[in-house]
C-alpha positions in Angstrom: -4.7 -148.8 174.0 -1.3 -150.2 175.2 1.2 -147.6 175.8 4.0 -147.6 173.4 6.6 -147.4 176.1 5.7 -150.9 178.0 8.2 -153.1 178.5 8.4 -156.5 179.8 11.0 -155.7 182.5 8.4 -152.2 183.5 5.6 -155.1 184.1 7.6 -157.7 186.3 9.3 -154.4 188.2 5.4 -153.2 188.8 4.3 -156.7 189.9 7.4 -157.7 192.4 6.3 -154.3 194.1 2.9 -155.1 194.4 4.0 -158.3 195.8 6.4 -156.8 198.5 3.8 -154.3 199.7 0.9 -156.7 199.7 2.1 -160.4 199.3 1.3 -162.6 196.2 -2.6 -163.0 196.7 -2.4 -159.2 195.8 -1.3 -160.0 192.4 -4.0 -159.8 189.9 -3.9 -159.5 186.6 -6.4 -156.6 186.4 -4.8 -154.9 189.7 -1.6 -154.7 187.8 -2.8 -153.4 184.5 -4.7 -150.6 186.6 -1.1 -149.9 188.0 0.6 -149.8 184.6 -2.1 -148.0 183.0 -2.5 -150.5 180.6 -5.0 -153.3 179.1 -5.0 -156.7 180.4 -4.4 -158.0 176.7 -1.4 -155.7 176.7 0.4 -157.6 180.0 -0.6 -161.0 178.4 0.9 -160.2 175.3 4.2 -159.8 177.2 4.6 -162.0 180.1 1.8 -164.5 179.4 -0.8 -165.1 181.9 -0.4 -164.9 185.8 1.4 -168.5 186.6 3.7 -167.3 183.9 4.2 -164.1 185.4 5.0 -165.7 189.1 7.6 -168.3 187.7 9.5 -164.8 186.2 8.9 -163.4 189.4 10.7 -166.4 191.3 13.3 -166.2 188.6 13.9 -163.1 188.8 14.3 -163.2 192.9 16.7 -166.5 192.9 18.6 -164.3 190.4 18.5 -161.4 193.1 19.6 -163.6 196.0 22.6 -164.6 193.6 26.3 -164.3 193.9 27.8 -164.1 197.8 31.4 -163.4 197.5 33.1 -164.1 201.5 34.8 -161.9 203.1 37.2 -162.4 205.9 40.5 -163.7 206.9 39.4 -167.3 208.2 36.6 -169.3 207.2 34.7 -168.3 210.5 34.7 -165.1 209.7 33.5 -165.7 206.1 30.8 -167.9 206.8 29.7 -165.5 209.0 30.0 -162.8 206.4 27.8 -165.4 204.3 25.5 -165.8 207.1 24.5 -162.0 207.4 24.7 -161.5 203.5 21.7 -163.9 203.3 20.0 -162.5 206.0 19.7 -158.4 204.7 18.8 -160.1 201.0 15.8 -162.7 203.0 14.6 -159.4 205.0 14.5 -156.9 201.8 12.2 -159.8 200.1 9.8 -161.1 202.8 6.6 -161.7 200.2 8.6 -162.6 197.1 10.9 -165.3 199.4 7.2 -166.4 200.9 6.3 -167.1 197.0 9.4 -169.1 195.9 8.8 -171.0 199.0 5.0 -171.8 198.0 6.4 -172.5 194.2 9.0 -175.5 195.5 11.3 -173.5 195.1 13.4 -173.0 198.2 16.2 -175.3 197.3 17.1 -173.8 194.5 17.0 -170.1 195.8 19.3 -171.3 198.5 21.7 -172.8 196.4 24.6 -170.2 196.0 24.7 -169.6 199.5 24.7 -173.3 200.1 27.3 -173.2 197.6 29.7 -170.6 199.4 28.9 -171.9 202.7 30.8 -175.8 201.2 33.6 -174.0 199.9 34.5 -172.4 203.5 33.6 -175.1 205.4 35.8 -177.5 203.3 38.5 -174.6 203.7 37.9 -175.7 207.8 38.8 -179.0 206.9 35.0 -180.4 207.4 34.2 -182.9 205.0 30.9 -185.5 204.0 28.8 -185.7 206.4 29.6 -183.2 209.1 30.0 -180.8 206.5 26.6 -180.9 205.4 25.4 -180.6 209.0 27.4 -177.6 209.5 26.3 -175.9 206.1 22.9 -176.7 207.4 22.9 -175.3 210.5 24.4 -172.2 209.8 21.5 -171.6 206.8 18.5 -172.9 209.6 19.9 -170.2 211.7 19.7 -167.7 209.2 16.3 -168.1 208.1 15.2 -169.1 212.0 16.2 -165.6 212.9 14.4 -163.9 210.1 11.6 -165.4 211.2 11.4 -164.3 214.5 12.5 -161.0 213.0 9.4 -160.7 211.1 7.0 -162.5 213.9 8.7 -159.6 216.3 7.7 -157.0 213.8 4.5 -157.3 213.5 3.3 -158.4 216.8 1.8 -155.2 219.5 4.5 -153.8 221.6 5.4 -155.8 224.1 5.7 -154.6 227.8 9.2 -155.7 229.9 9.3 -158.4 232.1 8.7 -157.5 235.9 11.6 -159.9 236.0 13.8 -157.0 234.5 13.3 -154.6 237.5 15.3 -157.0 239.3 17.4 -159.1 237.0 18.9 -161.6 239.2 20.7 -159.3 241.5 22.3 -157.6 238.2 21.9 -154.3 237.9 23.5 -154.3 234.4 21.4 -157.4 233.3 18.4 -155.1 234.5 19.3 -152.1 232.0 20.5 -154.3 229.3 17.0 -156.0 229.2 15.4 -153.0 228.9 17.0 -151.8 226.0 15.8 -152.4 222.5 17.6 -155.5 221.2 20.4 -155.0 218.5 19.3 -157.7 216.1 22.1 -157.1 214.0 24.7 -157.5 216.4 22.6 -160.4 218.3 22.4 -162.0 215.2 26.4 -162.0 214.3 27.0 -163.3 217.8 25.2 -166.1 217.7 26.2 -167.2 213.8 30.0 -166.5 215.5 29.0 -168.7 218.9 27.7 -171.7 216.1 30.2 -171.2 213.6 33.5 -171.7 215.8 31.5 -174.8 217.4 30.9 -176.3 213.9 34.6 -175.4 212.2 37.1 -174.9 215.1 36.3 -178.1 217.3 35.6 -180.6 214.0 34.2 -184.1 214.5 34.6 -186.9 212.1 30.5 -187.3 212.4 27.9 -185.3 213.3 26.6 -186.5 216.7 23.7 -189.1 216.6 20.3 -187.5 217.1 19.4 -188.8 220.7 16.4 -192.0 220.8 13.0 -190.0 222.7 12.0 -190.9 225.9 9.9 -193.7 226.2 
């Protein structure tokens, strides 16, 4: 027997966590009654059957990603304050983002960031086309860097460089190399270094993408 107490929130909060801590072929429909301590019939009854339940889920994580409110006194500094927004919400949803992205999704869960990004970099004085590239590149950068984040985190230790004993002749180089990378502040200094290329040095057009060598 169904317990009296299910709800239809309790079921989608049960199955986003079985989705972050095992990704979305985890999801089963029997798997997640086990967890509720339900039946089956009980789950259909409230969200429907399992596509159902992942189109909620997606919802339910675009509507997570949501509202980014700027902050900063230029629109450098807001962009960037964009820029490391969407990157904390992209790292606490690794599986759930991985399923919008399988649903078609993508777009649309990167919309209100998209959507703060035009707003600052129309406050630059970027407009048409070389604003798009510039919204564009700071969101390729974000999600670039959380992959590598994520490839970095579940790769095997890696050993330094012998390069790093030596370092060019740079002592300082050397030690810096063999210190554990800040991501975070790696991460705001190159959406800074991009940013101020993009808004503070503004071109009419974006340049022309270069013909390959023959």
């Amino acid at each position: 027997m169904a317990r009296p107490s299910l709800t239809r929130d309790e079921i989608l909060d049960t199955a986003a966590d079985l989705v972050k801590q095992h990704g979305p072929e985890a999801l089963t429909m029997r798997k997640l009654a086990a967890e509720l301590g339900t039946a089956v019939t009980s789950i259909y009854w409230h969200v429907g059957n399992r596509e159902s339940l992942l189109d909620e889920l997606v919802r339910r994580t675009v509507a997570d990603l949501g509202e980014f409110r700027p902050v900063g006194r230029t629109p450098t500094e807001r962009v960037v304050s964009v820029a490391r927004v969407l990157r904390r919400r992209l790292r606490a949803h690794p599986h759930l983002i991985a399923m919008v992205h399988e649903r078609g999704l993508t777009e649309r869960m990167f919309m209100p960031a998209r959507q703060a990004l035009v707003r600052e970099v129309h406050a630059a004085g970027l407009r048409g086309a070389a604003a798009a590239e510039a919204v564009r590149a700071v969101q390729f950068q974000v999600v670039g860097f959380v992959l590598v984040e994520r490839n970095r985190e579940r790769a095997p230790v890696q050993q330094p460089a012998e390069e790093a004993t030596t370092a060019y002749e740079d002592p300082a180089l050397a030690r810096a190399f063999a210190r554990p990378v800040n991501q975070e502040r790696l991460f705001v200094t190159s959406v800074q270094a991009l940013t101020r290329s993009l808004l503070e040095t503004p071109s009419e057009t974006p340049p022309e993408t270069p013909p390959e060598n023959k």
